[in-house]
N, C-alpha and C positions, 0 to 999 in steps of 0.2 A: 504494500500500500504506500500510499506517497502521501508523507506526513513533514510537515513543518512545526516548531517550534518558538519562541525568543525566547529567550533565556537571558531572566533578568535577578539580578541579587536584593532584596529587601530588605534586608534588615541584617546587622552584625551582632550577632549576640559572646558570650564570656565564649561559650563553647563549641560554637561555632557560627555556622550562619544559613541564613531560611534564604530559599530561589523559588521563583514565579516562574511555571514554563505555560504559557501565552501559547494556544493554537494559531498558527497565521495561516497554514493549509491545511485542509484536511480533508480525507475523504472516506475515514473508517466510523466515523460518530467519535473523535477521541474528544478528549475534555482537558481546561488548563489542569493542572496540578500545580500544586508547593507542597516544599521537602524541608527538613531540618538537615543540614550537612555539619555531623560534630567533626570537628578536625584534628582531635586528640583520635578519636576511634574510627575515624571514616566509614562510621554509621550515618546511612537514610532513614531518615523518619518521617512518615504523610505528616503534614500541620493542616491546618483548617486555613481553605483558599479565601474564604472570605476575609479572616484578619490578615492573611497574607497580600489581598488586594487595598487594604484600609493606606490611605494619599493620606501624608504626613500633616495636611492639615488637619486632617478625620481622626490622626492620632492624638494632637494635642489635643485636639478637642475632647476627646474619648476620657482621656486622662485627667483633664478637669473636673469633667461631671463625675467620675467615680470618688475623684477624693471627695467632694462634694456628698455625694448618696451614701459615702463609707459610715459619714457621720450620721447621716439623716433620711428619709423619705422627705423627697419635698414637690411641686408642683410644676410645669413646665415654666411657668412666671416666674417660680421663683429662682429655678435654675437659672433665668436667661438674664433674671437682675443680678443673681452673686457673679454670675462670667461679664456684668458689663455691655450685654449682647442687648441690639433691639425688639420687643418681642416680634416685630414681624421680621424676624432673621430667618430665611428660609433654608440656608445653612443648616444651621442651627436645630430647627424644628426639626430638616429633612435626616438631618443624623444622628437625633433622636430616634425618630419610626426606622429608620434602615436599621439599628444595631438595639432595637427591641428585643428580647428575646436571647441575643447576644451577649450583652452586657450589664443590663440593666431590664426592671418589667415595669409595667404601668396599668394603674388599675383606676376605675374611678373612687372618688375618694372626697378628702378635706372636709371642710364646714357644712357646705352647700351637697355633699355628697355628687356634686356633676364637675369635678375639678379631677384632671389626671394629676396620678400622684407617683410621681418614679420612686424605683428602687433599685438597687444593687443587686446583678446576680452575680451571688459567691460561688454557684456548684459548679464544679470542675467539672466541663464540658467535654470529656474524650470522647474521639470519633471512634466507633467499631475498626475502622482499618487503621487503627493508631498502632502499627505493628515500627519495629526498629528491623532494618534492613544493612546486614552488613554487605560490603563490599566484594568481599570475599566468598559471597553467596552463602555465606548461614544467615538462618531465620533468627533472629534472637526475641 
């Protein structure tokens, strides 16, 4: 089959670092993937493509609102005045709903009972094929 690829680096982490591989051709149904590449063991491990696609904006951003939620449950208002943000920041809003689920949940809530109210998610989200892939072809 005739398959293209880009092959792009995301992120450096202590023990190694995470790669985005981007379909550019394709003609078998394949799909991007991102990998963890440790460089002390030159172990592959699947990561989850979507934090592997989160633009560095999305990241600070991400990063804000959870110290935020760490401390408290609060309201999309209230999020958008501790960050400074306008509430009609469409940013802002849009990468709240995108990384629902992901990161953080939102329930109705507050005073009035009709106000979203964010939270923090803490539970460690492993993918079924969170398998470590050596290089050397053992399964670890």
């Amino acid at each position: 089959s005739d398959c293209m690829y880009f092959l792009q680096k995301v992120a450096n982490l202590e023990q190694g670092f995470e790669v985005l591989l981007s379909v550019q051709k394709e003609r078998a149904g394949i799909k991007d993937q991102a990998f963890f590449i440790n460089t002390k063991t030159l172990n592959i491990k699947n990561t989850d493509l979507q934090n592997a696609k989160i633009s560095d904006k999305e990241e600070a951003f991400i990063d804000k609102v959870l110290k935020l939620l760490n401390e408290k449950s609060l309201s999309t208002s209230e999020i958008l005045s501790a960050l400074d943000v306008s509430r009609s920041d469409n940013f802002s809003r849009n990468t709240l709903e995108k990384f629902k689920g992901v990161f953080w949940e939102s329930e109705l809530g507050g005073e009035n009972g009709r106000t979203f109210v964010w939270k923090s998610l803490k539970a460690d989200n492993k993918d079924s094929n969170d398998k470590e892939l050596s290089l050397f072809g053992d399964e670890l």
